[in-house]
C-alpha positions in Angstrom: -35.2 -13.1 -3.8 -32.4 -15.9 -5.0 -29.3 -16.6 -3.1 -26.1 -14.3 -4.3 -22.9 -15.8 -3.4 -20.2 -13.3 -2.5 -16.5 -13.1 -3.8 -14.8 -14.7 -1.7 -11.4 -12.8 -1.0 -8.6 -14.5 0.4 -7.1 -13.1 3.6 -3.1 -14.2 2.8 -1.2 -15.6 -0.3 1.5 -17.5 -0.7 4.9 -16.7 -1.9 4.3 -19.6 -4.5 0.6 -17.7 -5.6 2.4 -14.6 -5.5 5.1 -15.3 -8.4 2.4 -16.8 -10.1 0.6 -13.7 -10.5 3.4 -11.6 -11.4 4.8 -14.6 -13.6 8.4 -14.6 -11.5 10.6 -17.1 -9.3 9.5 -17.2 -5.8 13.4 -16.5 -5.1 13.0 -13.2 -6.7 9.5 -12.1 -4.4 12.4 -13.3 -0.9 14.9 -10.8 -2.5 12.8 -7.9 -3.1 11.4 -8.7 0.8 15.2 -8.1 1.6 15.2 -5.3 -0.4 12.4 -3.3 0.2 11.2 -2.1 3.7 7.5 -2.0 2.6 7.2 -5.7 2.1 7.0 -7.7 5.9 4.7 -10.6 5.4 3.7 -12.7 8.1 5.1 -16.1 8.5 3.4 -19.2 9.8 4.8 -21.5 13.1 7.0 -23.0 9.6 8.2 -19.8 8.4 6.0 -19.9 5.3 5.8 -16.5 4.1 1.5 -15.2 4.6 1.2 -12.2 2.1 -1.5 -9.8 2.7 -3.4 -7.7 0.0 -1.3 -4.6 1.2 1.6 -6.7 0.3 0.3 -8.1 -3.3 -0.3 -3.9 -3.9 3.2 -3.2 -2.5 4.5 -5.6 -4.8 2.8 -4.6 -7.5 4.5 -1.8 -7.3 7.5 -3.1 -6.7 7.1 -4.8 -9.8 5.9 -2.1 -12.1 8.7 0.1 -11.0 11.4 -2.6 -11.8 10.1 -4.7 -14.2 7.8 -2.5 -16.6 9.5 0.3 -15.6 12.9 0.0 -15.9 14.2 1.2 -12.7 17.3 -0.4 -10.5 16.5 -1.5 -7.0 17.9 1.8 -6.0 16.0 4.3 -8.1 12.3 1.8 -6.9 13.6 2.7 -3.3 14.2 6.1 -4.0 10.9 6.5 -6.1 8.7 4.9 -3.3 10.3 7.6 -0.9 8.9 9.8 -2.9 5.8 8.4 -2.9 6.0 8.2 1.1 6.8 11.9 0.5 4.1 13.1 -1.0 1.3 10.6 1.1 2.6 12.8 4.1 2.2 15.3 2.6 -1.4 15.3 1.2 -2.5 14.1 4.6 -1.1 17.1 6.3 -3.4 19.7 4.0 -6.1 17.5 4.3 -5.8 17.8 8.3 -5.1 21.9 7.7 -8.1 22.2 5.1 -10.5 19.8 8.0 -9.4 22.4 10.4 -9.9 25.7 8.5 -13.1 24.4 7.6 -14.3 23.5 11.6 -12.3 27.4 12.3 -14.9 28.9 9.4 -17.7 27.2 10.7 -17.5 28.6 14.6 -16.5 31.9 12.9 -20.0 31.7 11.7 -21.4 30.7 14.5 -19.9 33.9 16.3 -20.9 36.1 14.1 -24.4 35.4 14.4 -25.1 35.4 17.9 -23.5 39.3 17.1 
């Protein structure tokens, strides 16, 4: 069987590989870090900003919302609050539906040992 070499996925980014990949100043990818709660990289013992995948999809957001999209920095907050929103609230049924399904199950079991 030959030798398959895996991807090899990088752990952190850059700030400088990050505006590269969405084509913008690195002064703009610091601003929307001000801006936006959801974006906290890591920084190095220099202060180099370390950016995560969950911050390159955070930012693509980010970037979607404001750039392709249209919106102001206000109306991307507000829109991610949403999103936020409705996260919450998709895990909640999910929890309800998990638990009506173990509540069906030992109503089952009850009403066989009847």
């Amino acid at each position: 069987m030959p030798y398959k070499e895996r991807k090899v996925q990088k752990l952190y980014y850059s700030i400088g590989e990050v505006a590269k990949m969405y084509n913008v100043n690195t002064s703009l990818i610091r601003f929307w870090e001000k801006e936006f709660d959801i974006l906290k990289p890591k920084k190095n013992k220099k202060g180099n900003r370390l950016f995560t995948n969950d911050d390159l999809k955070n930012i693509k957001v980010i970037f979607s919302l404001v750039k392709e999209k249209g919106y102001t920095l206000e109306g991307a907050k507000k829109k991610l609050k949403e999103g936020d929103a409705m996260e919450q609230q998709r895990q909640n049924r999910l929890e309800i539906f998990e638990r009506l399904s173990s509540i069906k199950k030992q109503l089952k079991e009850i009403e066989q040992q009847l």
